[in-house]
N, C-alpha and C positions, 0 to 999 in steps of 0.2 A: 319516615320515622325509622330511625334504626332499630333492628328485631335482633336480641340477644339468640344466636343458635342454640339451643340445650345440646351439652353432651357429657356424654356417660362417663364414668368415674376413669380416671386416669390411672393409667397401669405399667409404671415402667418396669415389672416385672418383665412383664410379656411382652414389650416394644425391646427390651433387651434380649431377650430371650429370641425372636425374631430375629433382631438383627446378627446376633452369634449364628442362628444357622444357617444367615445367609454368607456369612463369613465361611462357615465350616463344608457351603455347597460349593464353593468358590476352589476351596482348599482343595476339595476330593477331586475337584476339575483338571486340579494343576497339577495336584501329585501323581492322580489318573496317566498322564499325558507325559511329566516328566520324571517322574519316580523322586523320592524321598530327597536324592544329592541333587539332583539338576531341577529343585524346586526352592526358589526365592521366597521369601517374603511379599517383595515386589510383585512376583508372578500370583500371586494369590490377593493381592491389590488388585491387579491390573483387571484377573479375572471376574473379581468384584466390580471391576467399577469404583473404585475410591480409594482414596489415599491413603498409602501407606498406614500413616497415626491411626487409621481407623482400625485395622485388623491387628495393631499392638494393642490397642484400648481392650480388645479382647483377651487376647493371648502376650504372653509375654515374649514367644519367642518363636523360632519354627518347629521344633520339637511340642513347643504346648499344643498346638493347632495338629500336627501331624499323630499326637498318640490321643485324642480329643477324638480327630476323624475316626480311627483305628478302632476307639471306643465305643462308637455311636456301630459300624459295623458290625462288629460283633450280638450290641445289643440285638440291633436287628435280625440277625440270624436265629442269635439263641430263643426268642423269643418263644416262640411256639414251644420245644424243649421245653423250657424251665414249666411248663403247666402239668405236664404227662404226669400220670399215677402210674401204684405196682394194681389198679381196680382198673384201668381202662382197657379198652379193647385194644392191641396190639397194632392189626388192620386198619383200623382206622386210627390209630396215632398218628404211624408211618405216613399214612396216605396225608393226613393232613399237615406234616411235618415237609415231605418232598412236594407239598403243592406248593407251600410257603417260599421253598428254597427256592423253584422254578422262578414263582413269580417275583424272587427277588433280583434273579437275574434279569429277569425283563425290565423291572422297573428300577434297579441302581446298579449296571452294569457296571461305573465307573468305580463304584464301591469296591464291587467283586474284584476289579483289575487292582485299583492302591492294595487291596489285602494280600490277594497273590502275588505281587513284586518282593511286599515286605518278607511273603512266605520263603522266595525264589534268592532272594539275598540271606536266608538264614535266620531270619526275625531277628536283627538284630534290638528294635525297639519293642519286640516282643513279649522279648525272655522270661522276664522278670514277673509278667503276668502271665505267661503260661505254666510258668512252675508253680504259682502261687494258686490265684484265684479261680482261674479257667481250667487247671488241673482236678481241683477239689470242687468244681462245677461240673465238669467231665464226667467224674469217677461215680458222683451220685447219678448222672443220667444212665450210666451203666450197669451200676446196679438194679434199674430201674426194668433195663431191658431183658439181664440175667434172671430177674423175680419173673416176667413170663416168659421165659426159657425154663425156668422150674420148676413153673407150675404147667407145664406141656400146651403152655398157650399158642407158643410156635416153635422151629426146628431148633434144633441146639447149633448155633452159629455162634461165632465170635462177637458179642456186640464191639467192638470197636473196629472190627474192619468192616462188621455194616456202616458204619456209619461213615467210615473212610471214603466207601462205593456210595452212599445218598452224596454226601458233600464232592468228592470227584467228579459224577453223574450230573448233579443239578449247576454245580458254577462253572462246568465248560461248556454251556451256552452263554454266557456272560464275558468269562477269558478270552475263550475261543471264538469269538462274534465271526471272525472275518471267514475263518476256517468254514464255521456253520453256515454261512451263509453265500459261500463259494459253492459247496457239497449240499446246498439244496436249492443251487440256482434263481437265491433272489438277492434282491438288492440290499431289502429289509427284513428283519422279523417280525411275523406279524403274531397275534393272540393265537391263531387257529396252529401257530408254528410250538407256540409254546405249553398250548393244551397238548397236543399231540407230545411231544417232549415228556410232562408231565403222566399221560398215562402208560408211557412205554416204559417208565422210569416204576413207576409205579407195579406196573403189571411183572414186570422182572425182578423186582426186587423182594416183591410179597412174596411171591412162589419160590422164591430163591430160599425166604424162611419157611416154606411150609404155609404158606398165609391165604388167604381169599378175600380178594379187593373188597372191598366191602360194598353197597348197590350205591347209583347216586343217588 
Protein backbone atom coordinates (compact mmCIF):
# COMPACT_ATOMS: atom_id res chain seq x y z
CA UNK A 1 0.00 0.00 0.00
CA UNK A 2 1.63 3.26 -0.88
CA UNK A 3 1.89 5.68 2.41
CA UNK A 4 1.73 9.34 1.45
CA UNK A 5 5.00 10.90 3.76
CA UNK A 6 3.56 14.06 5.60
CA UNK A 7 5.74 16.93 5.32
CA UNK A 8 5.93 20.26 6.75
CA UNK A 9 4.98 23.49 4.99
CA UNK A 10 7.32 24.41 2.19
CA UNK A 11 9.73 27.30 2.57
CA UNK A 12 11.40 28.63 -0.24
CA UNK A 13 12.31 31.51 1.74
CA UNK A 14 14.69 29.70 3.76
CA UNK A 15 15.89 26.91 0.99
CA UNK A 16 16.96 30.28 -0.82
CA UNK A 17 18.27 31.75 1.88
CA UNK A 18 20.48 28.49 2.32
CA UNK A 19 21.45 28.25 -0.67
CA UNK A 20 22.87 32.09 -1.02
CA UNK A 21 25.04 31.37 1.98
CA UNK A 22 26.31 28.44 0.64
CA UNK A 23 27.20 30.51 -2.41
CA UNK A 24 28.55 33.51 -0.24
CA UNK A 25 30.83 30.55 1.97
CA UNK A 26 32.17 29.43 -1.31
CA UNK A 27 32.84 33.21 -2.32
CA UNK A 28 34.91 34.12 1.05
CA UNK A 29 36.87 30.70 0.23
CA UNK A 30 37.95 32.16 -3.17
CA UNK A 31 38.40 35.65 -2.45
CA UNK A 32 40.28 34.32 0.92
CA UNK A 33 42.73 32.51 -1.21
CA UNK A 34 42.79 34.75 -4.37
CA UNK A 35 42.07 38.32 -3.43
CA UNK A 36 39.23 40.30 -5.18
CA UNK A 37 41.31 40.45 -8.97
CA UNK A 38 42.45 36.99 -9.26
CA UNK A 39 38.84 35.69 -8.14
CA UNK A 40 36.39 34.38 -11.04
CA UNK A 41 33.19 33.73 -10.95
CA UNK A 42 34.14 30.49 -12.11
CA UNK A 43 36.42 29.93 -9.08
CA UNK A 44 33.51 30.58 -6.65
CA UNK A 45 31.45 27.82 -8.91
CA UNK A 46 34.00 25.56 -8.74
CA UNK A 47 34.44 26.02 -4.99
CA UNK A 48 30.86 25.49 -4.68
CA UNK A 49 30.45 22.61 -6.40
CA UNK A 50 28.02 23.83 -9.14
CA UNK A 51 27.65 25.65 -12.13
CA UNK A 52 28.46 28.56 -12.96
CA UNK A 53 24.32 29.72 -13.69
CA UNK A 54 23.90 28.82 -10.12
CA UNK A 55 26.04 31.53 -8.38
CA UNK A 56 24.62 34.21 -11.24
CA UNK A 57 20.90 33.13 -10.09
CA UNK A 58 22.14 34.67 -7.06
CA UNK A 59 24.33 37.60 -7.67
CA UNK A 60 24.37 39.37 -10.62
CA UNK A 61 27.84 39.71 -10.93
CA UNK A 62 31.40 39.42 -9.10
CA UNK A 63 31.20 42.66 -7.33
CA UNK A 64 27.41 41.72 -5.98
CA UNK A 65 28.83 38.48 -4.33
CA UNK A 66 32.30 40.26 -3.29
CA UNK A 67 30.51 43.53 -1.41
CA UNK A 68 27.54 40.85 -0.19
CA UNK A 69 30.63 38.84 1.56
CA UNK A 70 32.17 42.27 2.72
CA UNK A 71 28.66 42.86 4.15
CA UNK A 72 27.95 39.71 5.99
CA UNK A 73 31.72 40.51 7.79
CA UNK A 74 31.22 43.42 9.09
CA UNK A 75 27.89 42.55 10.32
CA UNK A 76 29.51 39.98 12.27
CA UNK A 77 32.07 41.97 13.82
CA UNK A 78 29.87 44.96 14.72
CA UNK A 79 27.47 42.81 16.29
CA UNK A 80 28.29 42.72 19.79
CA UNK A 81 29.11 46.86 19.53
CA UNK A 82 25.82 47.94 18.20
CA UNK A 83 24.10 46.60 21.90
CA UNK A 84 26.59 48.68 24.40
CA UNK A 85 24.90 51.53 26.43
CA UNK A 86 26.25 54.86 27.97
CA UNK A 87 24.38 52.49 31.48
CA UNK A 88 26.77 49.49 31.05
CA UNK A 89 29.65 48.50 32.74
CA UNK A 90 32.67 49.53 30.78
CA UNK A 91 34.72 46.02 31.93
CA UNK A 92 32.69 44.14 31.03
CA UNK A 93 31.65 45.53 27.56
CA UNK A 94 35.17 45.30 26.54
CA UNK A 95 35.62 42.09 27.76
CA UNK A 96 32.77 40.74 26.17
CA UNK A 97 33.34 42.64 22.96
CA UNK A 98 37.30 41.29 22.59
CA UNK A 99 35.98 37.84 23.42
CA UNK A 100 33.68 38.01 20.32
CA UNK A 101 36.55 39.45 18.19
CA UNK A 102 38.79 36.45 19.33
CA UNK A 103 36.42 33.97 18.65
CA UNK A 104 35.83 35.21 15.42
CA UNK A 105 39.15 34.76 14.33
CA UNK A 106 39.00 31.22 15.43
CA UNK A 107 35.84 30.51 13.76
CA UNK A 108 35.96 32.70 10.26
CA UNK A 109 39.58 33.22 9.82
CA UNK A 110 38.93 33.38 6.12
CA UNK A 111 36.60 36.30 6.74
CA UNK A 112 39.28 38.12 8.56
CA UNK A 113 41.82 37.60 5.60
CA UNK A 114 39.10 38.80 2.39
CA UNK A 115 38.65 41.98 4.90
CA UNK A 116 42.17 42.82 5.45
CA UNK A 117 43.29 42.30 1.56
CA UNK A 118 40.46 44.71 0.80
CA UNK A 119 41.91 46.85 3.77
CA UNK A 120 45.67 46.39 2.44
CA UNK A 121 44.55 47.41 -1.28
CA UNK A 122 42.90 50.78 0.00
CA UNK A 123 39.27 49.56 0.31
CA UNK A 124 38.69 50.34 -2.77
CA UNK A 125 35.07 48.45 -2.66
CA UNK A 126 34.86 50.08 0.64
CA UNK A 127 34.76 53.61 0.44
CA UNK A 128 31.62 54.51 -0.22
CA UNK A 129 30.45 52.68 2.92
CA UNK A 130 32.96 53.84 5.14
CA UNK A 131 32.13 57.41 4.65
CA UNK A 132 28.74 56.82 4.88
CA UNK A 133 27.15 54.22 6.94
CA UNK A 134 30.01 52.75 9.10
CA UNK A 135 31.30 56.28 9.77
CA UNK A 136 28.07 57.39 11.37
CA UNK A 137 27.95 53.81 13.08
CA UNK A 138 31.54 54.53 14.34
CA UNK A 139 30.98 57.91 15.53
CA UNK A 140 27.95 56.78 17.80
CA UNK A 141 30.01 53.79 19.37
CA UNK A 142 32.33 56.47 20.33
CA UNK A 143 30.43 58.49 21.91
CA UNK A 144 29.31 55.68 23.67
CA UNK A 145 32.78 55.14 25.12
CA UNK A 146 33.63 59.03 25.78
CA UNK A 147 30.06 59.07 28.13
CA UNK A 148 32.18 56.58 30.43
CA UNK A 149 35.34 58.33 30.08
CA UNK A 150 33.05 61.41 31.57
CA UNK A 151 31.49 60.02 33.84
CA UNK A 152 35.17 58.63 35.43
CA UNK A 153 33.92 55.14 34.58
CA UNK A 154 37.62 54.48 33.06
CA UNK A 155 40.92 56.42 32.20
CA UNK A 156 40.65 59.23 29.78
CA UNK A 157 41.99 57.47 26.52
CA UNK A 158 41.31 58.02 22.91
CA UNK A 159 38.31 55.97 22.21
CA UNK A 160 39.18 55.34 18.66
CA UNK A 161 42.64 54.20 18.92
CA UNK A 162 41.33 51.71 21.60
CA UNK A 163 39.59 50.35 19.42
CA UNK A 164 42.33 50.45 16.76
CA UNK A 165 44.54 48.12 19.59
CA UNK A 166 41.08 45.61 20.23
CA UNK A 167 40.55 45.21 16.34
CA UNK A 168 44.78 45.11 15.51
CA UNK A 169 45.07 42.66 18.88
CA UNK A 170 42.15 40.28 18.15
CA UNK A 171 42.32 39.86 13.91
CA UNK A 172 46.14 39.09 13.91
CA UNK A 173 45.35 35.68 15.16
CA UNK A 174 43.24 35.07 12.06
CA UNK A 175 45.60 37.29 9.44
CA UNK A 176 48.57 36.14 11.02
CA UNK A 177 47.71 32.27 11.38
CA UNK A 178 50.94 31.18 9.96
CA UNK A 179 53.07 33.67 11.75
CA UNK A 180 51.04 32.58 15.10
CA UNK A 181 51.40 29.33 14.84
CA UNK A 182 55.23 29.12 13.83
CA UNK A 183 55.92 31.47 17.15
CA UNK A 184 54.00 29.02 19.41
CA UNK A 185 55.33 25.81 17.85
CA UNK A 186 52.18 24.01 16.59
CA UNK A 187 50.68 23.03 13.73
CA UNK A 188 47.05 24.14 14.75
CA UNK A 189 45.26 26.46 16.88
CA UNK A 190 43.58 24.98 19.27
CA UNK A 191 40.50 26.71 21.87
CA UNK A 192 43.18 26.63 24.93
CA UNK A 193 45.32 28.87 22.24
CA UNK A 194 42.60 31.16 21.71
CA UNK A 195 41.28 31.46 25.35
CA UNK A 196 44.77 32.33 26.42
CA UNK A 197 44.95 35.00 23.50
CA UNK A 198 41.57 36.31 24.64
CA UNK A 199 42.67 36.93 28.41
CA UNK A 200 46.01 38.43 27.53
CA UNK A 201 44.14 40.72 25.31
CA UNK A 202 41.88 41.31 27.77
CA UNK A 203 44.03 41.83 30.79
CA UNK A 204 46.15 44.55 28.88
CA UNK A 205 43.75 46.30 27.56
CA UNK A 206 41.48 46.90 30.59
CA UNK A 207 44.37 48.14 32.75
CA UNK A 208 45.50 50.04 29.78
CA UNK A 209 42.00 52.11 30.62
CA UNK A 210 42.26 52.11 34.08
CA UNK A 211 39.57 49.00 34.10
CA UNK A 212 39.38 45.70 36.36
CA UNK A 213 38.47 42.44 34.41
CA UNK A 214 35.60 41.79 35.63
CA UNK A 215 35.29 37.91 37.77
CA UNK A 216 34.26 35.02 35.50
Amino acid sequence: MNRTIPRGPYKPGKIRQNSEQCMLDAATQAFSRYGFSGTSMQNIADTAGVPKANVHYYFKNKMGVYTAVLGNILDLWDTVLNDITVTDNPATALCRYIDAKIDFSRTHPQESRVFAKEMLSGAPHLQEFLQDKYEAWLASRLRIFQSWIDAGKMDPIDPAHLLFMIWGSTQHYADFEPQVKQSLGTDTLHQEHFDAAAKTVKQVILKGCGLTPPAP
